[in-house]
C-alpha positions in Angstrom: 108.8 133.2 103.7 107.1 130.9 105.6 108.6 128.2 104.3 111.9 129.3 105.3 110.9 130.2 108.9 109.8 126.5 109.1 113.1 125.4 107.5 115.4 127.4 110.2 112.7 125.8 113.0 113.4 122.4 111.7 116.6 122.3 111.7 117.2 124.2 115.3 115.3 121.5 116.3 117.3 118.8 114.7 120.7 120.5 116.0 118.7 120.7 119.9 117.7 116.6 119.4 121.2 115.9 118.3 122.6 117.8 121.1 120.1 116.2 123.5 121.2 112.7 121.8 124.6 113.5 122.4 124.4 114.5 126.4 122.6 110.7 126.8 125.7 109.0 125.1 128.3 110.6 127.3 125.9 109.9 130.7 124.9 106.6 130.0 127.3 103.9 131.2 130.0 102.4 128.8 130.0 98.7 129.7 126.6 97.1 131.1 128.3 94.5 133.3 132.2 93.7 134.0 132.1 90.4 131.7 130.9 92.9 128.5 134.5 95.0 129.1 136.4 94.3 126.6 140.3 93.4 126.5 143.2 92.9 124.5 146.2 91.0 126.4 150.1 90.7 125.3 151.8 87.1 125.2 150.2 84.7 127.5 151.7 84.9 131.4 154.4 82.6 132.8 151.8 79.6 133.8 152.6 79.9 137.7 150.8 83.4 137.2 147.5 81.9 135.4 145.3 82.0 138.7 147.0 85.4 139.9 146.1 87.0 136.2 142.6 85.6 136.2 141.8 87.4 139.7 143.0 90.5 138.4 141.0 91.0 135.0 137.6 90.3 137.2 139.6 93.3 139.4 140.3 95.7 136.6 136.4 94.8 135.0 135.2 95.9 138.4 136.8 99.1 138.6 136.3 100.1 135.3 131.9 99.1 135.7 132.0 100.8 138.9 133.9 104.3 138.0 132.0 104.3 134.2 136.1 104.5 132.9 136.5 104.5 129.2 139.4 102.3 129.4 142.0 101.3 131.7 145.8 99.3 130.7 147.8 97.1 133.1 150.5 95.2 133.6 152.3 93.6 136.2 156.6 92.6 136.2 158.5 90.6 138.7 161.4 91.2 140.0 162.9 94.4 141.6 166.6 95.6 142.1 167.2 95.3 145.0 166.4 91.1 145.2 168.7 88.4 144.0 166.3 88.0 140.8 166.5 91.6 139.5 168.2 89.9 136.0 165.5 87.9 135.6 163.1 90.9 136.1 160.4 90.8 133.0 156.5 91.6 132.8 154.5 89.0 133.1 151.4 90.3 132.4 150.1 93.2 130.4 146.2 93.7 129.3 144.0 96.4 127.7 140.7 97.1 129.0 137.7 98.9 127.2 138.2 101.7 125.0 140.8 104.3 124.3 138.3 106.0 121.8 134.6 106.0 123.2 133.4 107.2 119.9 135.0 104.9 117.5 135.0 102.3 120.3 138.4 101.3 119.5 140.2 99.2 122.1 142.6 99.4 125.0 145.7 97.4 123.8 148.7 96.8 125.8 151.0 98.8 123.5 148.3 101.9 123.5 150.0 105.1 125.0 148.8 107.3 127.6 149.5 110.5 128.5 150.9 110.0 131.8 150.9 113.7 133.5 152.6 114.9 136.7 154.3 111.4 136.7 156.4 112.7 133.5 159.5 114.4 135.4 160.2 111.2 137.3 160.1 109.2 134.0 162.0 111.5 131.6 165.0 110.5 132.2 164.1 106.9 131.0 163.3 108.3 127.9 165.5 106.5 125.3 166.3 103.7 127.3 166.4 100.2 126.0 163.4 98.4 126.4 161.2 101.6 126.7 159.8 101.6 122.8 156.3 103.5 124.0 157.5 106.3 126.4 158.0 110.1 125.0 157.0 113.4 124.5 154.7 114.7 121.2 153.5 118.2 120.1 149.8 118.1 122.4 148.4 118.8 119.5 148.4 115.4 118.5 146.2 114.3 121.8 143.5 116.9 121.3 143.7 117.6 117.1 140.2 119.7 117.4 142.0 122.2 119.9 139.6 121.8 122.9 139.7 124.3 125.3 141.6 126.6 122.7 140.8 129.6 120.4 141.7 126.8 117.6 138.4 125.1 118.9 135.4 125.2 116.7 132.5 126.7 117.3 130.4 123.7 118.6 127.6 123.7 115.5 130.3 122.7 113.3 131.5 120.7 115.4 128.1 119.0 115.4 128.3 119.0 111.4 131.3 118.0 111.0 131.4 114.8 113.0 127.7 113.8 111.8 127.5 115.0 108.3 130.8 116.0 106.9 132.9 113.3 108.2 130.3 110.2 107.3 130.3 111.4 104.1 133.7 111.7 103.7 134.1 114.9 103.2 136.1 115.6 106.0 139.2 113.3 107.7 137.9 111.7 111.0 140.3 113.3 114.3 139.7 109.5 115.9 141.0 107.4 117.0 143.7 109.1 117.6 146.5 107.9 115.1 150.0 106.3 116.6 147.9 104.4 119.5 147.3 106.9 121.5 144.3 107.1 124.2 141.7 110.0 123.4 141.6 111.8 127.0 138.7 112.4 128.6 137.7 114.4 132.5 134.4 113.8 134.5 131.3 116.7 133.7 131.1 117.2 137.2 132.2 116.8 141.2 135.7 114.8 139.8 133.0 111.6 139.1 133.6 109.9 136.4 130.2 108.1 136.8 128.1 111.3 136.1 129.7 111.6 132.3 132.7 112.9 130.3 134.0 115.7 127.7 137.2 115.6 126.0 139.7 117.0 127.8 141.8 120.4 127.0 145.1 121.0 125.3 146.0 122.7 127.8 145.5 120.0 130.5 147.2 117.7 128.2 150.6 119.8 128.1 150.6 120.3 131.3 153.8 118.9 132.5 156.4 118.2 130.0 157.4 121.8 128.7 154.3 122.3 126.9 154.5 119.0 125.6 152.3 115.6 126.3 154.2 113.1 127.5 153.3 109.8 127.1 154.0 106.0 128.3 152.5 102.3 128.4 151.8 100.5 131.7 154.6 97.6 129.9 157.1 100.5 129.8 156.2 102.1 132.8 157.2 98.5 134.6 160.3 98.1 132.6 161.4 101.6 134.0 160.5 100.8 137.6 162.2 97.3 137.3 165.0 99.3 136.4 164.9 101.7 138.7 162.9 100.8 141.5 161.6 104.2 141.8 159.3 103.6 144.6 155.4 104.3 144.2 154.5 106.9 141.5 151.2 108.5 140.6 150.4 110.8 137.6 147.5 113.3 137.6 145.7 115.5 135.0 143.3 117.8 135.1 144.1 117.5 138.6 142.4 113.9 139.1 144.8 110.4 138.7 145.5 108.7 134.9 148.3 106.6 136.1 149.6 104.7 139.2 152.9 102.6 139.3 152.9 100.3 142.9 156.2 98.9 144.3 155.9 95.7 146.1 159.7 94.7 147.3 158.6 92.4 149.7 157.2 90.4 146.9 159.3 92.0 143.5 156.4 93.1 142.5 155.4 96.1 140.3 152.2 96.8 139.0 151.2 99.9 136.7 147.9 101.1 135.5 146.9 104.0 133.0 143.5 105.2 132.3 142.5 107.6 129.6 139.9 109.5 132.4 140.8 111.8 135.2 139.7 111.1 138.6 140.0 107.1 137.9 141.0 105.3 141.3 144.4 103.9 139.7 146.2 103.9 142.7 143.8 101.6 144.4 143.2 99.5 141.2 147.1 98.9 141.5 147.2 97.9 144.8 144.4 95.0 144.7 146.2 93.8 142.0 149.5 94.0 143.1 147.4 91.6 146.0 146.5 89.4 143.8 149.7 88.5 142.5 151.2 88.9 145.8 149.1 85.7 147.1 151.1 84.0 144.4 154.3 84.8 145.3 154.0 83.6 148.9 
């Protein structure tokens, strides 16, 4: 008897360390300094655009040190509609930035999708389009596969054992990274900051604004669309806090986009000092 009672104490204790392990990793910051963030870029940009690009990775590093983002994807075309060079419109530079999986610590590439939230109604329409190869809708249970926030969820002890001993061993299929490129979602623990940690975010959140469904784009396509359309400026939000911005320039032909997989990260602004960065090149 007593041996089981110190059994069952031994391992509550083991499931309260593992717990306490766990709450460090989410509050502890990703990326100890802005050179250690990580990025994957698309073909090299036009060489006029080589100082202009270089500016804006030590911008996007910055941002994502000083908001503690998971990850972050940009890109940047030239060219609007409404100037004599809209044929020759094209992105020039597209980039990854940390991870889209914190776990797995898989990275941000410049074809990885992002769900892009409120933003969806003005994109749908693109949907289809030529070009636009990484923009559409899937079930949202293919962003959030363990349910969260849903009756499907599981009861957080197996959650514990499945990701820690059932899946290492095999026994179970690993939920991440999330298969077909796509970003795992995340939303801040507390106060919108996504300095003071982060939890998955819900199914729920994720379907918010596509019918039920999670739609999803890169920032590559996002410029294509706005190239096309010159849709004006464009943020998306979930979980009521920004994933995505897409920034106009027509004075310079500029468009700049910029997804994160965390709510509440400053995109908007992100997009605007780099849309200044490649606006001093344009001059």
């Amino acid at each position: 008897m007593k041996t089981s009672v110190m059994n069952h104490v031994k391992a509550v204790t083991l499931f309260a360390i593992g717990l306490t392990i766990a709450a460090v990793v989410v509050t502890a910051g990703l990326f100890p300094q802005s050179q250690e963030v990580p990025s994957v870029g698309g073909p090299a940009p036009p060489p006029q655009y080589t100082a202009a690009v270089e500016r804006a990775r030590a911008l996007v590093r910055a941002a994502v040190l000083e908001q503690n983002l998971p990850g972050v994807s940009v890109a940047v075309g030239i060219g609007l509609p409404s100037l004599a060079s809209a044929k020759e419109g094209a992105v020039v530079w597209a980039e990854g930035f940390g991870w889209r999986d914190v776990v797995t610590r898989t990275p941000v590439t410049p074809d990885t999708r992002f769900n892009i939230g409120t933003a969806a109604s003005a994109v749908t329409a693109a949907v289809g389009a030529p070009g636009l190869t990484n923009t559409g809708a899937d079930a949202a249970k293919e962003w959030s596969p363990e349910a969260i926030g849903e009756e499907g969820e599981d009861f957080p002890p197996l959650t514990l054992l499945r990701h820690v001993i059932w899946q290492p061993l095999g026994l179970m299929p690993a939920e991440y990274p999330l298969p077909g490129d796509r970003a795992t979602f995340y939303v801040p623990r507390s106060d919108g900051d996504p300095d003071r940690g982060r939890r998955l975010m819900y199914m729920r959140d994720l379907a918010c604004c596509a019918d039920g469904m999670a739609f999803y784009s890169t920032p590559s396509d996002l410029v294509r669309f706005a190239l096309a359309t010159n849709p004006g400026n464009l943020d998306g939000e979930l979980a009521r806090g920004l994933v995505m911005s897409l920034m106009t320039r027509p004075d310079r032909g500029i468009v700049v986009a910029v997804t994160s997989n965390m709510a509440h990260a400053k995109t908007s602004s992100l997009a605007q000092r780099v849309g200044d960065a490649f606006a001093e090149q344009t001059r």
